[in-house]
C-alpha positions as protocol buffer text, in pm:
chain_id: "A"
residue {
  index: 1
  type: UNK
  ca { x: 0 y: 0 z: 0 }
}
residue {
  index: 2
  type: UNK
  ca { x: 262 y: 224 z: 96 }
}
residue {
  index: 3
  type: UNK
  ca { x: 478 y: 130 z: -257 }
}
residue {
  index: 4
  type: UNK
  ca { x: 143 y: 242 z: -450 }
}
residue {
  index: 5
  type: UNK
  ca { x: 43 y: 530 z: -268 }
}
residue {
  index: 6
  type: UNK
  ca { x: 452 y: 693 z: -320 }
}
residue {
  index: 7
  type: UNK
  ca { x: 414 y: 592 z: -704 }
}
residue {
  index: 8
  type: UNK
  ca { x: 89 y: 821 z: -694 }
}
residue {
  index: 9
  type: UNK
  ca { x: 222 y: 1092 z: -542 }
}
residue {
  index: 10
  type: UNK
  ca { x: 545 y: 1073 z: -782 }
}
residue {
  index: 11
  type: UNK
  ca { x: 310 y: 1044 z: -1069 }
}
residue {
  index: 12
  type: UNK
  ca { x: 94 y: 1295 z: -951 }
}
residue {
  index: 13
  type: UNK
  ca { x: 410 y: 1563 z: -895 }
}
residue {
  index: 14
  type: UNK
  ca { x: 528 y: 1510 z: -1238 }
}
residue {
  index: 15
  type: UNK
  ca { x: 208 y: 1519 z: -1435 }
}
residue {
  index: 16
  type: UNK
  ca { x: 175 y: 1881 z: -1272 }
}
residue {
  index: 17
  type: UNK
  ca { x: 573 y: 1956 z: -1350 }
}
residue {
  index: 18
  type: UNK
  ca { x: 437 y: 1828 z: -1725 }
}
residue {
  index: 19
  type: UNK
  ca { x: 151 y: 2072 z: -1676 }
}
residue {
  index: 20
  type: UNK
  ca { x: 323 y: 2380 z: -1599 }
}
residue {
  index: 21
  type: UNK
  ca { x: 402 y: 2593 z: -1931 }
}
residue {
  index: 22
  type: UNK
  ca { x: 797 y: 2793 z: -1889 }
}
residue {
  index: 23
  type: UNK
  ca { x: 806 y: 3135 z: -2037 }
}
residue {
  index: 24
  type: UNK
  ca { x: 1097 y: 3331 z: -2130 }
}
residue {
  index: 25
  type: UNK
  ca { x: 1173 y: 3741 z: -2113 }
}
residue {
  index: 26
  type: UNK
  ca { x: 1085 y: 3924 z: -2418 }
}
residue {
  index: 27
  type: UNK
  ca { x: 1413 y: 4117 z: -2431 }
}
residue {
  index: 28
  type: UNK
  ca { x: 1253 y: 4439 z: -2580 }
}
residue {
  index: 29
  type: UNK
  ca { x: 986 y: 4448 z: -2329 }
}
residue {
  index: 30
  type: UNK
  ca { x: 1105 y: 4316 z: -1948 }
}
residue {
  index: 31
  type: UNK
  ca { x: 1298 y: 4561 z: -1738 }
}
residue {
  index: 32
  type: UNK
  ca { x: 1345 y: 4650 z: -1389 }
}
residue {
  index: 33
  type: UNK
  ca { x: 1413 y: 4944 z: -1234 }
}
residue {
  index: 34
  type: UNK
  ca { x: 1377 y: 5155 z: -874 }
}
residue {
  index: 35
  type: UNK
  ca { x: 1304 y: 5486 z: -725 }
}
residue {
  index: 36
  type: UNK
  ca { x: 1423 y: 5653 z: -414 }
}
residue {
  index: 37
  type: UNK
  ca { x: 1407 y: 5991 z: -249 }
}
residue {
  index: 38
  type: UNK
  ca { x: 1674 y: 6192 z: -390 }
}
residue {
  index: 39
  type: UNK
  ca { x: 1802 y: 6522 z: -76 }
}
residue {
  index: 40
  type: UNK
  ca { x: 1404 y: 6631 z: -42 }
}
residue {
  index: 41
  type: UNK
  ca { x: 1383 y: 6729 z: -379 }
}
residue {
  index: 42
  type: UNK
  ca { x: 1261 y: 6463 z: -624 }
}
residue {
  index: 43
  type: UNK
  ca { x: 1186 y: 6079 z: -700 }
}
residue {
  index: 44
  type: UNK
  ca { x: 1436 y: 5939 z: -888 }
}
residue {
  index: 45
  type: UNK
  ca { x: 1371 y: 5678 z: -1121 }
}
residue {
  index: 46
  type: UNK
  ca { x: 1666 y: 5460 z: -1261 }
}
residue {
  index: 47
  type: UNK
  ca { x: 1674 y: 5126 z: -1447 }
}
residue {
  index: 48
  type: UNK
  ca { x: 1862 y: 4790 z: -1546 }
}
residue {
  index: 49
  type: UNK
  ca { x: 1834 y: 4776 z: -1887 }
}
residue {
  index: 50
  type: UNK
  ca { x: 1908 y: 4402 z: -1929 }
}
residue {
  index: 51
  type: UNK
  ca { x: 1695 y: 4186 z: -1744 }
}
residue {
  index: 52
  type: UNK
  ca { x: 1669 y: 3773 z: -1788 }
}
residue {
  index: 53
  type: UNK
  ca { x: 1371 y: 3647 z: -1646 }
}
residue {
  index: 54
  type: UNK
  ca { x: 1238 y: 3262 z: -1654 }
}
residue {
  index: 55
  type: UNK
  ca { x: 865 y: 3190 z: -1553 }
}
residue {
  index: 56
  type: UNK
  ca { x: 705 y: 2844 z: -1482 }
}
residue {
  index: 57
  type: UNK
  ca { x: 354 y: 2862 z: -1475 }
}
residue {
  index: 58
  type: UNK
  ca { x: 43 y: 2612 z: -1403 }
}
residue {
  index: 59
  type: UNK
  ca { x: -274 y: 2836 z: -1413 }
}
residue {
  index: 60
  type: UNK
  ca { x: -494 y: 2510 z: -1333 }
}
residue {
  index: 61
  type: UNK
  ca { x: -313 y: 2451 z: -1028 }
}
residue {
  index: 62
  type: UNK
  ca { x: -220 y: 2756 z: -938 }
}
residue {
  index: 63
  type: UNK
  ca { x: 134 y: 2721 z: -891 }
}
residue {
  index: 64
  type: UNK
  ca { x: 494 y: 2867 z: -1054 }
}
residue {
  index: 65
  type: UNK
  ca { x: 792 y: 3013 z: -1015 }
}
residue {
  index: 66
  type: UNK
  ca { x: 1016 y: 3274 z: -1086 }
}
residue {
  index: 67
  type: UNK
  ca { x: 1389 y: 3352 z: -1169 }
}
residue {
  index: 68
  type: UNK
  ca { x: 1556 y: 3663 z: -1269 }
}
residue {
  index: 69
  type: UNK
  ca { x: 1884 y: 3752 z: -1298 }
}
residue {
  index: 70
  type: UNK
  ca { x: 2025 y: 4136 z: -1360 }
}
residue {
  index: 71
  type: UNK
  ca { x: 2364 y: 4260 z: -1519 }
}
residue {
  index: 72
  type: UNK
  ca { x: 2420 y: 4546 z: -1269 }
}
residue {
  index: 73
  type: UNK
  ca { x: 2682 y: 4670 z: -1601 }
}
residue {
  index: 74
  type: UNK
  ca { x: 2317 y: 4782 z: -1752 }
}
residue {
  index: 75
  type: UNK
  ca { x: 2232 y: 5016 z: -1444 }
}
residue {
  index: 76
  type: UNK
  ca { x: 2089 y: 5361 z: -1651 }
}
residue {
  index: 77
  type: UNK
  ca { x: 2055 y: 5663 z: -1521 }
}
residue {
  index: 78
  type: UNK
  ca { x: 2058 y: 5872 z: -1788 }
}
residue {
  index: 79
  type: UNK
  ca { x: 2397 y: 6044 z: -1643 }
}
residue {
  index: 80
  type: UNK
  ca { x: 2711 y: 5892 z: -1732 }
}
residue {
  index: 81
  type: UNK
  ca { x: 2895 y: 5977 z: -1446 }
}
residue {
  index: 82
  type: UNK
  ca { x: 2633 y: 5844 z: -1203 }
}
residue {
  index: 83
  type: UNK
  ca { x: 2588 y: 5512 z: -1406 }
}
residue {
  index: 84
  type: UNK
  ca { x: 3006 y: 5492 z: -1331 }
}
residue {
  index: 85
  type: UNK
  ca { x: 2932 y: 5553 z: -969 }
}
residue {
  index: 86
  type: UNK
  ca { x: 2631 y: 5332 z: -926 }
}
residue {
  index: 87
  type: UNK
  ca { x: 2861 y: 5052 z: -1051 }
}
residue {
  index: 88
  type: UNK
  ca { x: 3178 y: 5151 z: -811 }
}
residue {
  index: 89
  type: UNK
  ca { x: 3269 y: 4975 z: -498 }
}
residue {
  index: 90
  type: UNK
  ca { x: 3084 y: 5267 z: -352 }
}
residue {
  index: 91
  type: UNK
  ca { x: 2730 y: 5093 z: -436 }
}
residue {
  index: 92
  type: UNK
  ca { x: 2648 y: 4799 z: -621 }
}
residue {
  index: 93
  type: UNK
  ca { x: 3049 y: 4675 z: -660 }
}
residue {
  index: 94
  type: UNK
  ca { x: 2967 y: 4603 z: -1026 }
}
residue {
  index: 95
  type: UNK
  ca { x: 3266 y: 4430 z: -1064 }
}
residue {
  index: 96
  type: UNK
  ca { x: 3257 y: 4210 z: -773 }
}
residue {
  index: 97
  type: UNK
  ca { x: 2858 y: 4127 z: -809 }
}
residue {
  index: 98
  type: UNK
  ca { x: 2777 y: 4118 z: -1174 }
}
residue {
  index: 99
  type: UNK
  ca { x: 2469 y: 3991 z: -1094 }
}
residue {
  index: 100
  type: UNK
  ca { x: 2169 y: 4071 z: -884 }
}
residue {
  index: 101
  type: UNK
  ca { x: 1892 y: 3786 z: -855 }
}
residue {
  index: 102
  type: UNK
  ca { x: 1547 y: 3690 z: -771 }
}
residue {
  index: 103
  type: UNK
  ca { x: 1398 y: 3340 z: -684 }
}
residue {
  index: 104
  type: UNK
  ca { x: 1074 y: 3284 z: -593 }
}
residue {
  index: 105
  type: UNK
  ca { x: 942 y: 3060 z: -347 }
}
residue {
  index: 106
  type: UNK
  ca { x: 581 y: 3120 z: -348 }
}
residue {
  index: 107
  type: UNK
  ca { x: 376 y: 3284 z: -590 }
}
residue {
  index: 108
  type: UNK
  ca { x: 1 y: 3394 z: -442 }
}
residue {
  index: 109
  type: UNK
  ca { x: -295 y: 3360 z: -637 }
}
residue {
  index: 110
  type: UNK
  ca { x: -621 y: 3583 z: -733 }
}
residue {
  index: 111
  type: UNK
  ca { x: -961 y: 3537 z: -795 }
}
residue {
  index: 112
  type: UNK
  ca { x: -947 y: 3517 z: -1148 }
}
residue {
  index: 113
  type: UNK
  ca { x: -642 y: 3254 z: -1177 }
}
residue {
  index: 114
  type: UNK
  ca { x: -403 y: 3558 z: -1202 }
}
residue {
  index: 115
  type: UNK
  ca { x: -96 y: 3595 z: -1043 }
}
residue {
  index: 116
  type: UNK
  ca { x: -110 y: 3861 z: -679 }
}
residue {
  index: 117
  type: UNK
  ca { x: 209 y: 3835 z: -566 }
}
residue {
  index: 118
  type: UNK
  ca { x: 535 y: 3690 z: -570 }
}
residue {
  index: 119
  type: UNK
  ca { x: 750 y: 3580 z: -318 }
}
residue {
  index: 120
  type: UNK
  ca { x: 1069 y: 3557 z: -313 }
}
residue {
  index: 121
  type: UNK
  ca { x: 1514 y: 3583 z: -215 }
}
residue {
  index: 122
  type: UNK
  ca { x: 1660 y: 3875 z: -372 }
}
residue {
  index: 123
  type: UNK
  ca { x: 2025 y: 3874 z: -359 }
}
residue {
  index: 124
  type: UNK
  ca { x: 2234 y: 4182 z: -435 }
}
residue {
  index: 125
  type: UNK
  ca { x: 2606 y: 4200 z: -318 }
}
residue {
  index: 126
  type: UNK
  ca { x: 2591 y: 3833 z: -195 }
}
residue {
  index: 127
  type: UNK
  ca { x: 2346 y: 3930 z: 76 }
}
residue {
  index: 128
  type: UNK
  ca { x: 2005 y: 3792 z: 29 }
}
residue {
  index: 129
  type: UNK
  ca { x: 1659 y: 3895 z: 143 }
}
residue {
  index: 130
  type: UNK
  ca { x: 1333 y: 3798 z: 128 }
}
residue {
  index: 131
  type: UNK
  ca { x: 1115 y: 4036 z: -70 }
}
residue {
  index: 132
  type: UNK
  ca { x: 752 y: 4025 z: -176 }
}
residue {
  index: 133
  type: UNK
  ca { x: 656 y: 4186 z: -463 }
}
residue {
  index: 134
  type: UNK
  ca { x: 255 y: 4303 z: -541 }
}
residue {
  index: 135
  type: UNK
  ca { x: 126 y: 4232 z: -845 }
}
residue {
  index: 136
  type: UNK
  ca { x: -9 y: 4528 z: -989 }
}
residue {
  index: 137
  type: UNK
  ca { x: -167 y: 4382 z: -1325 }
}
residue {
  index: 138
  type: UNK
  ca { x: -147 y: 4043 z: -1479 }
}
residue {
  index: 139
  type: UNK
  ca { x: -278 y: 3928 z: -1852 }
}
residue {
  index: 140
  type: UNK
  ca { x: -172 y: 3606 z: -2050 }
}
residue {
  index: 141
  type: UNK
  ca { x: -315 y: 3512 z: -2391 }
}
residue {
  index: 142
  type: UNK
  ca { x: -180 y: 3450 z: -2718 }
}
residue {
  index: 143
  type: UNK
  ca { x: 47 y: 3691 z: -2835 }
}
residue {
  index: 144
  type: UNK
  ca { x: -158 y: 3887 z: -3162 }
}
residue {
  index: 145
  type: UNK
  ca { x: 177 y: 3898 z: -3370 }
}
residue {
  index: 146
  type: UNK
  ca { x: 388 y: 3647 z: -3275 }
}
residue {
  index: 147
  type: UNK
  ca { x: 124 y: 3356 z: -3236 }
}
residue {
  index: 148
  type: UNK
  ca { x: 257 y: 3242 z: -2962 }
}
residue {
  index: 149
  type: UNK
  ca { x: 150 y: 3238 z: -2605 }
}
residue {
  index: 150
  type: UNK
  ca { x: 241 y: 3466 z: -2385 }
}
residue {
  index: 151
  type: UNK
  ca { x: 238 y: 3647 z: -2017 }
}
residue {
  index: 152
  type: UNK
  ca { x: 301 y: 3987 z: -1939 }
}
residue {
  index: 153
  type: UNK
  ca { x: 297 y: 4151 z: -1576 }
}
residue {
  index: 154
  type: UNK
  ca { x: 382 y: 4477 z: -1332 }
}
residue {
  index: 155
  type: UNK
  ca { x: 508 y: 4418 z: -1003 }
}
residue {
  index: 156
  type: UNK
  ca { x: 633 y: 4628 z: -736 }
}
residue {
  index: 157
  type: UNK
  ca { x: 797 y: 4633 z: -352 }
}
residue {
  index: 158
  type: UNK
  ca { x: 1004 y: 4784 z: -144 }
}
residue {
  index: 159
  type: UNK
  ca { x: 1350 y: 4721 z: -6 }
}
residue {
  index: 160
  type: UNK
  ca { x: 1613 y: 4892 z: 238 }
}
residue {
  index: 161
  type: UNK
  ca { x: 1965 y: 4977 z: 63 }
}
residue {
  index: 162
  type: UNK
  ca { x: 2133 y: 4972 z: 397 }
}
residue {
  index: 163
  type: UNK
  ca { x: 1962 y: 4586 z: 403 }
}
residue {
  index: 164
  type: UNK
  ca { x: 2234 y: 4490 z: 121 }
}
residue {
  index: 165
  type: UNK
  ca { x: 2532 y: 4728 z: 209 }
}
residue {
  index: 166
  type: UNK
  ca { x: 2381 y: 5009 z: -41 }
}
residue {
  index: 167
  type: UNK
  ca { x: 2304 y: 5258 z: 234 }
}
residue {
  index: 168
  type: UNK
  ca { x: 2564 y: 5545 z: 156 }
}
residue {
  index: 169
  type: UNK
  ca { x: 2458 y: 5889 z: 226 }
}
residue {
  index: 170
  type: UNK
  ca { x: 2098 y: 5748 z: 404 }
}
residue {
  index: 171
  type: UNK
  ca { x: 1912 y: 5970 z: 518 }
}
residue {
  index: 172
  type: UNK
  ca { x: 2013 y: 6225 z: 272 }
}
residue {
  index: 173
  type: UNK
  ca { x: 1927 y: 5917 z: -23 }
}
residue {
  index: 174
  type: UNK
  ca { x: 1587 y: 5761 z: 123 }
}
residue {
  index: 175
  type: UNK
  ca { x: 1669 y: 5417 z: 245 }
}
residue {
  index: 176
  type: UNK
  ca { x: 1376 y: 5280 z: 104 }
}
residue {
  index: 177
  type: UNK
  ca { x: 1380 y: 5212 z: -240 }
}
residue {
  index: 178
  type: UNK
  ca { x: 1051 y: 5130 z: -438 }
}
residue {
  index: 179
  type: UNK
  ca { x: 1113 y: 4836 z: -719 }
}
residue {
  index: 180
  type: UNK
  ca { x: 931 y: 4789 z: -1018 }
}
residue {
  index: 181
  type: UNK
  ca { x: 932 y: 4514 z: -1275 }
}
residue {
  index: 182
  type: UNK
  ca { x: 772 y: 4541 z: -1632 }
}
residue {
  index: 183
  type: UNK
  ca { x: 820 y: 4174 z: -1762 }
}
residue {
  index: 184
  type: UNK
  ca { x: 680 y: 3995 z: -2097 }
}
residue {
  index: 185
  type: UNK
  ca { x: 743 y: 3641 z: -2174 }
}
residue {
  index: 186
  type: UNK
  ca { x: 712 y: 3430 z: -2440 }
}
residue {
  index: 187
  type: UNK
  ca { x: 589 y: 3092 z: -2404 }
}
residue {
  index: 188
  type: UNK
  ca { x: 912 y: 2821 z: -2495 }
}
């Protein structure tokens, strides 16, 4: 009994691995980028311009997962001298941490079968975090040009620099910095 009821569950936990669809990034349309308090005077928004993002979704049974990975070398600011600093040892250590990531481990569900939230370990600098980020709006359905299905989402949340050893110049530079994520994905 015991021998048939472990082959069920196995069988069970692959059909719904078989079930689950992967997605990949649209390059020209998945970025990520934050904002911050910049001295009292304004929001600043700056982005990563290259963002690699793989999603595996089951709608049916309401579960997925997430990975992204960031080249911090893409950091734009629209100043070149502050894209040079961003990258420096004095922030993200570009050099050192080439990469910043994000794997979810729980992704929530809404009414409709759309994705709410993400959960997750975002890891910048080698120091990792947990992080949920709200779903703001959520649409898949075939794609009208490509023919091909696809998924497209906004998410946002908020982190503390001084949480991954970003936190020069705080309180002057708001510690709290606001992400956002703009992410298509094409289904493999």
């Amino acid at each position: 009994m015991k021998k048939l009821f472990a082959a069920l569950v196995c069988g069970l936990s692959l059909a719904s691995a078989l079930a689950a669809d992967v997605y990949e990034r649209d390059p020209d349309h998945t970025f990520a980028w934050f904002e911050f308090n910049h001295l009292g005077y304004s929001m600043q928004r700056d982005r990563f311009d290259k963002v690699d993002a793989t999603v595996t979704l089951d709608l049916e049974n309401q579960v997925g997962s997430v990975e992204v990975s960031i080249d911090v070398q893409s950091v734009s600011t629209g100043s070149l001298l502050f894209d040079q600093v961003l990258r420096s040892d004095m922030f993200f250590d570009a050099d050192k941490f080439p990469v910043i990531t994000f794997k979810s481990s729980r992704l929530s569900f809404g009414k409709f079968d759309d994705v709410a939230a993400v959960e997750g370990n975002l890891t910048i600098k080698g120091i990792t975090r947990p992080v949920t980020l709200t779903v703001t709006h959520f649409k898949c359905m075939m794609h009208p040009m490509l023919r091909k299905p696809a998924c497209g989402l906004n998410a946002t949340g908020k982190v503390r620099r001084s949480d991954f050893n970003l936190g020069r110049f705080v309180p002057l530079i708001s510690d709290e910095i606001t992400l956002h994520v703009s992410m298509e994905a094409l289904k493999r």
